[in-house]
N, C-alpha and C positions, 0 to 999 in steps of 0.2 A: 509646471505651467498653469495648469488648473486649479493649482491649490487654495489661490488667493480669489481665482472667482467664484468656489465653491465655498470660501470662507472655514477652509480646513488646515489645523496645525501642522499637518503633514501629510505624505499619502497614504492612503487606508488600504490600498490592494496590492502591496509591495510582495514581491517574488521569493523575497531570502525570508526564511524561517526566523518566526521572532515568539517569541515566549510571551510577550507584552500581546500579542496579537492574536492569540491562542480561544479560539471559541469549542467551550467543551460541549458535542452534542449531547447525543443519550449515547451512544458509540465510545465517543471519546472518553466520556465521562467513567463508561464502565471499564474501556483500557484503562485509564489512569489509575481509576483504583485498584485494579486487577496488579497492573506495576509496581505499584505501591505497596500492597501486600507484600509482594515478592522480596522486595529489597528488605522491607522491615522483618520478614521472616526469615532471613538471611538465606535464602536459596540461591543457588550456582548459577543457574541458566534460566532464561526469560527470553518469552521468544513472539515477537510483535511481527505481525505483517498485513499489506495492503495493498492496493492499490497504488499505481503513480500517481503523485499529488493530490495522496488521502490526509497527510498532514502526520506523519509516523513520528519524522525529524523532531515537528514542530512539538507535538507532545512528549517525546522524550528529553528533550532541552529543558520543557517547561518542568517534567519530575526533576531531573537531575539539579536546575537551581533550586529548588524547595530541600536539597537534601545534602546539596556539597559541604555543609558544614565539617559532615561525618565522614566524607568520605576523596579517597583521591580519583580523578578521575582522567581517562583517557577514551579520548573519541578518535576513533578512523573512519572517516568519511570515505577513504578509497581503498577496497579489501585486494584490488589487482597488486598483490605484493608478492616477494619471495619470501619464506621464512626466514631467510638472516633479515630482509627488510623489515621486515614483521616485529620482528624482536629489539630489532634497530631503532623502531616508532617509538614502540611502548617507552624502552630505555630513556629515551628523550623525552618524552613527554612525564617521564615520571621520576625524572633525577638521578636513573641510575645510571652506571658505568656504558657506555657506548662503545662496547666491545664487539664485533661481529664473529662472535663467537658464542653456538646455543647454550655451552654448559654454564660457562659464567654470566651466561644472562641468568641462565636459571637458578646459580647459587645466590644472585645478588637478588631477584624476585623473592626468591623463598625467604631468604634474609627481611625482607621489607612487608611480606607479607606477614612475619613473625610479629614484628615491631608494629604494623596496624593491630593485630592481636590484641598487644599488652596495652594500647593505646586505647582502644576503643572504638577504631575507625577501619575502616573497607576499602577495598580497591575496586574502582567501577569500571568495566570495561566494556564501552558502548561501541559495537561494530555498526555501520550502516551499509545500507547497498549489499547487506549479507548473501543476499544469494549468488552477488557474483564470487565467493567464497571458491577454493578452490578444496578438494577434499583433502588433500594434505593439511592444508591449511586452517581447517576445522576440526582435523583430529590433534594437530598444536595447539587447539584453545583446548580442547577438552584436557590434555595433561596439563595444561597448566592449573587446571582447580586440585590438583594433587598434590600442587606444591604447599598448599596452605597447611599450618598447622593441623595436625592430629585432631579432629574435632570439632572447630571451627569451620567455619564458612566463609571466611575473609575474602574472599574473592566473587564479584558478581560478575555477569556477564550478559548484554543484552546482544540477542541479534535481532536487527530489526534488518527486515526485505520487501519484497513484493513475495506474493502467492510462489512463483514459482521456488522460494528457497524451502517448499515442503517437500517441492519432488528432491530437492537437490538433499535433503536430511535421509527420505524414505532409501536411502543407499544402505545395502545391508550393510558394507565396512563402517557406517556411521550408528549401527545400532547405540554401542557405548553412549554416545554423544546423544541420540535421542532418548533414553532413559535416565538423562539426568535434567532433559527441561521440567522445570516443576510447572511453570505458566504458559499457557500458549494463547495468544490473543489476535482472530482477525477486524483489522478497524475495516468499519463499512461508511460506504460514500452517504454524504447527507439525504437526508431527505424536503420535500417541498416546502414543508416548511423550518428545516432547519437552516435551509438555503435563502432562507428570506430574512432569518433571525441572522444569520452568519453574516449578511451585506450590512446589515442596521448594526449590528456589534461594529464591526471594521471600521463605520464612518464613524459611529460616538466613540470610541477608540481612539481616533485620527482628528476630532477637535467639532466635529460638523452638528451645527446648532439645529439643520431640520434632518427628518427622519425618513422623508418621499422626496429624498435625491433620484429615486429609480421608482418607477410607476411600478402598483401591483399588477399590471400585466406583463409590465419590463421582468419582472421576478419570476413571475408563472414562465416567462417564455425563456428566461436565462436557465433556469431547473432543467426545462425541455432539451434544451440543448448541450446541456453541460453534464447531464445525469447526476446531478450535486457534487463534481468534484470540486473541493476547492482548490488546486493552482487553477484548475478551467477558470472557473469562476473571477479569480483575481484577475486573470491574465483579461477577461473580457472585459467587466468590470472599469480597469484602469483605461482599457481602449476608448470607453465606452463614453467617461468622463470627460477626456481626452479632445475626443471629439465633439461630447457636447458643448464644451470651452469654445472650437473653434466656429460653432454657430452660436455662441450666445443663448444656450439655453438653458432653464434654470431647473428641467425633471425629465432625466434621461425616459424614452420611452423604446416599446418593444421593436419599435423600428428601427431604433438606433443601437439595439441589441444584435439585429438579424444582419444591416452591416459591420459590426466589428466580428462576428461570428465566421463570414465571407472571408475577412482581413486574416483570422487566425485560420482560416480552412477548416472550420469542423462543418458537420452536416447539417445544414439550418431546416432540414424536410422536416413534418413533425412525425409523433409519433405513430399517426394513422398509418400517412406517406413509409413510414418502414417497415409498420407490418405488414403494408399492402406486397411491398417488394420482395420481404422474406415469403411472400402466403405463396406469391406468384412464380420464385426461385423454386419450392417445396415442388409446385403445380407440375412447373418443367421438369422435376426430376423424378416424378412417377410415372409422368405417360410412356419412357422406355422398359421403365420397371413393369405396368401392366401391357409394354407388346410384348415383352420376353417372358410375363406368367403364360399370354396366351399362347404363344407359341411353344411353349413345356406341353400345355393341356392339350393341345391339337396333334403334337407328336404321341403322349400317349394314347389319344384314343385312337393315331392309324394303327401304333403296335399293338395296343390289342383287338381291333378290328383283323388285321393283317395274320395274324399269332390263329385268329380261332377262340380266344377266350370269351369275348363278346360278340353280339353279330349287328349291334347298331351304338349309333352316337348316343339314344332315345335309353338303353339298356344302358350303358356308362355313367352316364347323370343320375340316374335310380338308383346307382349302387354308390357312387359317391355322396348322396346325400342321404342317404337311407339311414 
């Protein structure tokens, strides 16, 4: 709807992961090449994690086209499977026999891993959403890098999660499996002003001839609220255009930031306003903690008043801080 009154080829804050779209911060940049390495060092296991809508996807779509020349590849976007499903996936996505049966997947994988060998080329296998991974499930990927030739490395394996798929590795039955990531990489959210380069990349990206479509206060205050995530970002962003369309206006500002912020529910307080709240949460939750120190203190000094050991409060305090 806005595209034509913003005089843009398309929209620039679209939701689905696009490789074309891909803004590398200082973060991303060092994921990528940290990725990168890995593949071209032919290593087993690569292991990306982030934040929800830090852009994990987006970056590993964008290595993966730079590189499918070499290689065959298979993405699972949804790890909630069974192991026959699991085996089921790959099978179809990679030409082999669709047997639901583990040994002849395995004989016909080992078979194909052999033949990328003599070829020259790799099998990529990109999990997402890894840490919903179930543990059985992670220790089937890990035998399958055994299937490869004697030698070789023909087989990659990326798992890319959120944070929590560290705790879900740190399982001692998983030890095997964590001693064969050779990369481990956590991407971290933009910062103030990578959040400002990341809106102006998306528009010149998206066709848009000026550069203060969004006021630098709209920017400062979008950072504030979003913590530099980018889907936050997009997601407001696209609201935000949206709605400047609907009043005809030609440079979205911070106002029209702090209603679309309302629209999506996040917390439009700034950052004073929450530390004041956590300072004042801390506040409430010592004053019981020092009645129950004083009320320890007051019970020893009746017992040793009471006991004999001491014969004043005045005598107590002198020996405890003596």
């Amino acid at each position: 709807m806005y595209r034509k009154y913003y005089a843009l080829k398309r929209k620039p804050f679209e939701l689905v992961p696009d490789p074309e779209y891909l803004f590398l911060s200082e973060s991303h940049k060092e994921g990528m090449a940290m990725l990168r390495y890995g593949v071209v060092s032919e290593k087993n296991f690569l292991l990306l994690t982030g934040g929800i809508g830090t852009g994990k996807t987006t970056l590993v779509n964008s290595l993966v086209e730079g590189i499918k020349r070499n290689f065959l590849t298979c993405l699972i976007s949804n790890p909630l499977l069974s192991v026959q499903e699991f085996y089921y996936y790959i099978a179809a996505n990679l030409g082999l026999l669709r047997e639901e049966n583990k040994a002849t997947f395995h004989l016909s994988f080992s078979k194909l891993l052999k033949e990328c060998s003599r070829n020259g080329r790799k099998v990529l296998l990109i999990i997402d959403e890894a840490h919903l991974l179930s543990l059985e499930l992670l220790e089937e990927i890990r035998l399958l890098v055994n299937l490869a030739p004697a030698g070789k490395n023909t087989l990659c394996v990326f798992l890319i999660g959120q944070p929590e798929l560290l705790d879900r590795l740190s399982e001692e039955r998983l030890l095997p499996l964590r001693q064969r990531i050779f990369l481990r990489f956590h991407l971290k959210h933009l910062s103030e002003e990578d959040t400002r380069n990341y809106v102006h990349f998306r528009l010149q990206s998206a066709g848009a001839a000026r550069s203060d479509l969004f006021s630098q206060e709209a920017l400062k205050y979008l950072y504030s609220v979003t913590d530099g995530n980018p889907r936050l970002i997009n997601a407001i962003c696209d609201t935000s255009m949206l709605l400047g369309f609907t009043r005809e206006l030609r440079q979205i500002g911070p106002e029209i930031i702090a209603e679309c912020v309302k629209q999506h529910q996040l917390p439009a307080e700034d950052q004073a306003s929450r530390k004041e709240q956590k300072a004042a949460s801390v506040r409430k939750r010592r004053v019981p903690l020092a009645l129950a120190a004083g009320l320890v203190v007051g019970v020893c000094i009746l017992y040793f008043v009471n006991n004999g050991i001491i014969s004043s409060v005045k005598e107590y305090m002198s020996l405890l801080f003596k």
